[in-house]
C-alpha positions in Angstrom: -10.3 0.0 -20.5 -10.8 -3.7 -20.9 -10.4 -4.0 -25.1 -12.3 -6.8 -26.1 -15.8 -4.7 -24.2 -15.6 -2.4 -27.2 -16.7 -2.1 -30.9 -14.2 -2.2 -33.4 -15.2 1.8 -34.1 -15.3 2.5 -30.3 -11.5 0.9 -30.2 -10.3 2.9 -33.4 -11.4 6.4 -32.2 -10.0 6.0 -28.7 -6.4 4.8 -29.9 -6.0 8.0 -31.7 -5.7 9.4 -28.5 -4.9 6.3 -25.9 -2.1 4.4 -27.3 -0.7 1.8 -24.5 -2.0 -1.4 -23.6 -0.8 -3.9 -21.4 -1.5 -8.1 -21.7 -1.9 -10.2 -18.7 0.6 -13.5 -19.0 0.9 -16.5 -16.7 0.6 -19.8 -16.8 -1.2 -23.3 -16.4 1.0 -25.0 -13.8 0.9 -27.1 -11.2 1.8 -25.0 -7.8 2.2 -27.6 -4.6 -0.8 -29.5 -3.6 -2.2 -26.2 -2.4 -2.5 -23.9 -4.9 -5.2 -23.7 -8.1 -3.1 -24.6 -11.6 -4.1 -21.3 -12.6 -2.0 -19.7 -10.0 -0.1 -17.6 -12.3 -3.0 -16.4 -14.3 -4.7 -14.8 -11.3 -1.9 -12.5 -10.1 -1.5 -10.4 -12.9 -5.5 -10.6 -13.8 -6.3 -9.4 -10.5 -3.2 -6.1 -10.9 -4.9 -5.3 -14.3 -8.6 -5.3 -12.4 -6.7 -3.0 -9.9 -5.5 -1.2 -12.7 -8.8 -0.8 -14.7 -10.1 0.9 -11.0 -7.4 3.4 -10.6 -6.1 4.3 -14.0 -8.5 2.7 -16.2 -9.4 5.8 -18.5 -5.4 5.4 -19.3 -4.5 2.4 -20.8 -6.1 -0.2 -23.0 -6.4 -3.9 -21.0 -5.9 -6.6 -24.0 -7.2 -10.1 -22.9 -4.8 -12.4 -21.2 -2.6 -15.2 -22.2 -3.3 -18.0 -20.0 -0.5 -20.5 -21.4 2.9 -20.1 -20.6 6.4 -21.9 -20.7 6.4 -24.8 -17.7 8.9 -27.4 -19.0 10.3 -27.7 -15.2 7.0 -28.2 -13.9 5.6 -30.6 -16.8 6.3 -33.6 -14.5 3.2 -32.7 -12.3 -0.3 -32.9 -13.7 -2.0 -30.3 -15.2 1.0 -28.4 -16.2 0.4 -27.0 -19.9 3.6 -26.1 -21.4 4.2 -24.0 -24.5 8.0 -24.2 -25.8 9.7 -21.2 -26.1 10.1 -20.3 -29.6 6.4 -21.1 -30.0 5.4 -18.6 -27.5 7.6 -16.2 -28.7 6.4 -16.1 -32.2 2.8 -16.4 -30.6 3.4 -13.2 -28.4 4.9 -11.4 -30.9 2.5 -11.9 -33.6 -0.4 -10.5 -31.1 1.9 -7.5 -30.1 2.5 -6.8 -33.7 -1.3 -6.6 -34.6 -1.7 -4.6 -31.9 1.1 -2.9 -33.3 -0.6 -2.3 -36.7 -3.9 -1.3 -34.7 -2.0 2.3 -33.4 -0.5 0.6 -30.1 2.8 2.1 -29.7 3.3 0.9 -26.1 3.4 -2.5 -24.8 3.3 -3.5 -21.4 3.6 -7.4 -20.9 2.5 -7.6 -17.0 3.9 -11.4 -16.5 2.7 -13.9 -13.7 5.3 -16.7 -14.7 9.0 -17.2 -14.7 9.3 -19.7 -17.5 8.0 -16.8 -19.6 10.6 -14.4 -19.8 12.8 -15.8 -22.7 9.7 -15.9 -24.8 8.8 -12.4 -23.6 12.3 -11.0 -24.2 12.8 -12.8 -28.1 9.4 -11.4 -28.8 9.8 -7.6 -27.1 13.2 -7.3 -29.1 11.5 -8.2 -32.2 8.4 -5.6 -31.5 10.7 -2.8 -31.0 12.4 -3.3 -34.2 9.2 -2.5 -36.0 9.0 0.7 -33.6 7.3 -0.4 -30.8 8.1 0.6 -27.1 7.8 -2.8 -24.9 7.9 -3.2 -21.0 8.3 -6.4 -19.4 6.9 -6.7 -15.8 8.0 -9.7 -13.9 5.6 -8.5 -10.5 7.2 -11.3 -8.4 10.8 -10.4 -9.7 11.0 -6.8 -10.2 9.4 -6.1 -7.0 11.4 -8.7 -4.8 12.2 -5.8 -2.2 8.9 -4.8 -2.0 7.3 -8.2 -1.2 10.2 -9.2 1.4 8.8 -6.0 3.1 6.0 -8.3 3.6 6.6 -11.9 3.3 9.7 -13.8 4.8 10.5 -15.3 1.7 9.5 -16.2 -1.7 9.0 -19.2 -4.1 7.1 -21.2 -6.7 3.8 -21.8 -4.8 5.4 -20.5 -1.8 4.6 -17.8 1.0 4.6 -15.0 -1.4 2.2 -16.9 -4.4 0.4 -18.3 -1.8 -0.3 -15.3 -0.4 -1.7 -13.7 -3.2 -4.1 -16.1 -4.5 -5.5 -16.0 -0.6 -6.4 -12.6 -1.4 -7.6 -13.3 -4.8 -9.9 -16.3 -3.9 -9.2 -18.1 -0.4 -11.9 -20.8 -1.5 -9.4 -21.9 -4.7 -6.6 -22.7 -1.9 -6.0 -25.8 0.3 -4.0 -24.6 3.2 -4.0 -27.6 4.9 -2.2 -29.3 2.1 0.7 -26.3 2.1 3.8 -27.7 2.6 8.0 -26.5 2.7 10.6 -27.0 0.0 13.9 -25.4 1.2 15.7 -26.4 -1.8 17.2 -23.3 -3.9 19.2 -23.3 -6.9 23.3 -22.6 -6.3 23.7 -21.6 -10.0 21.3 -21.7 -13.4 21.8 -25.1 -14.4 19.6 -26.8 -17.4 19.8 -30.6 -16.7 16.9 -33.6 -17.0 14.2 -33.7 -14.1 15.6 -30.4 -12.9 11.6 -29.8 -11.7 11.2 -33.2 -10.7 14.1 -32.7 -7.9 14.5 -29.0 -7.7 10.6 -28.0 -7.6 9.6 -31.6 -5.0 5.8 -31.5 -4.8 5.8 -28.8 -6.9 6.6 -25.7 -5.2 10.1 -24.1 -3.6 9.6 -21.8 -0.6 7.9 -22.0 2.7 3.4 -21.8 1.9 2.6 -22.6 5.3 3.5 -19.0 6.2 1.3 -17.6 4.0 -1.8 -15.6 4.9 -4.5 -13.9 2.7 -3.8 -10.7 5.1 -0.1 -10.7 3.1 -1.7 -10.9 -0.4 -3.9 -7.7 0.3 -0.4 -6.2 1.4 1.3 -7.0 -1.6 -1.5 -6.1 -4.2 -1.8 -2.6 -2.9 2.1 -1.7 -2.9 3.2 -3.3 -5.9 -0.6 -1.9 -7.9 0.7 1.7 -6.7 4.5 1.1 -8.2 3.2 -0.8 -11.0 0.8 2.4 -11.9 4.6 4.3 -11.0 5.9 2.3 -13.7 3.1 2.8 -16.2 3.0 6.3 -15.4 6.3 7.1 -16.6 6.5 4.5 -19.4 3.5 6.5 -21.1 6.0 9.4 -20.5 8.8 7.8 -22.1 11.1 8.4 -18.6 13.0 5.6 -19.3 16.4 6.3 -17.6 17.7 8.4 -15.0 20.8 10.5 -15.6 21.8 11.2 -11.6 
């Protein structure tokens, strides 16, 4: 149930019975000379309109947050970046009016990696006030999954690449895909760490990429991100085997 297509009465008498929603996060970044700047955005836009189809009547959709953390990638035009603590406080402040409008569960479905400090500052300070929070990283939580598929993965690479082929092949330049092999030996903060780790803007291997893959990885990972969902709403949060 997309939120914002309902009247605030509509809203009020379903949440006494429906009491999870989930918010679409990613970024505006630059992704290779490929790959749209809202790259990040249409990943987990297009799992939540895979969502609304098979488990819509379940869970509320809140509308997404387009801007994300992209200090690395701020060196390449068109890159909107949002620090961290200003995200955070941004993030939490909408999960804590959702909060106070009888959402008890919060999913935060996340397209970007620059994200997840923000995400995990603000989902520690949501569950103090008694709110569950799940943080989905698609691209990270599901690595095995998608190297079922793919041969590898990276910012803009075969794997992203992929999946904004199946989400709109017009928005993508294949013929200006290109290969970074460089990969971080440790996690290292240091100045023009984008500039020299991220060259042209993407790590990973695009030219491999094929809109065939993306359909691949949006109906596996949709079916364990409904798992997921499934027994958050169930509160099945740890195994004891």
């Amino acid at each position: 149930m997309y939120m914002v297509n309902y009247t605030s009465d509509d809203f009020k008498a379903k949440t006494s019975e429906i009491h999870t929603a989930i918010i679409p996060i990613g970024s505006v970044e630059a992704h290779g000379h490929h790959l749209p700047l809202g790259t990040d955005v249409f990943s987990p836009r297009l799992f939540c309109r895979l969502l609304e189809e098979k488990i819509g009547d379940e869970i509320w959709i809140a509308p997404e947050i387009p801007y994300g953390q992209s200090y690395d990638l701020s060196c390449y035009a068109g890159t909107i970046h949002i620090p961290t603590e200003v995200m955070s406080s941004y993030v939490f402040s909408v999960g804590k009016s959702l909060f106070d409008n009888n959402i008890k569960k919060l999913i935060f479905l996340n397209g970007h990696g620059g994200n997840v400090s923000a995400l995990n500052l603000a989902s520690e300070k949501l569950m103090q006030l008694g709110m569950d929070v799940l943080i989905i990283n698609w691209w990270l939580d599901f690595s095995k999954d998608i190297l079922t598929i793919t041969e590898g993965q990276g910012h803009g690479g075969e794997d992203e690449t992929s999946a904004v082929l199946f989400y709109g092949k017009e928005l993508v330049q294949m013929d200006k895909a290109m290969k970074n092999p460089r990969t971080p030996l440790m996690r290292v903060y240091y100045k023009d760490r984008g500039k020299i780790l991220y060259e042209n803007a993407l790590s990973g291997d695009a030219t491999l990429a094929t809109k065939e893959k993306g359909e691949k990885i949006f109906k596996l990972l949709t079916t364990r991100i409904i798992e997921l969902i499934h027994n958050f709403k169930a509160g099945k949060y740890y195994s004891e085997e």
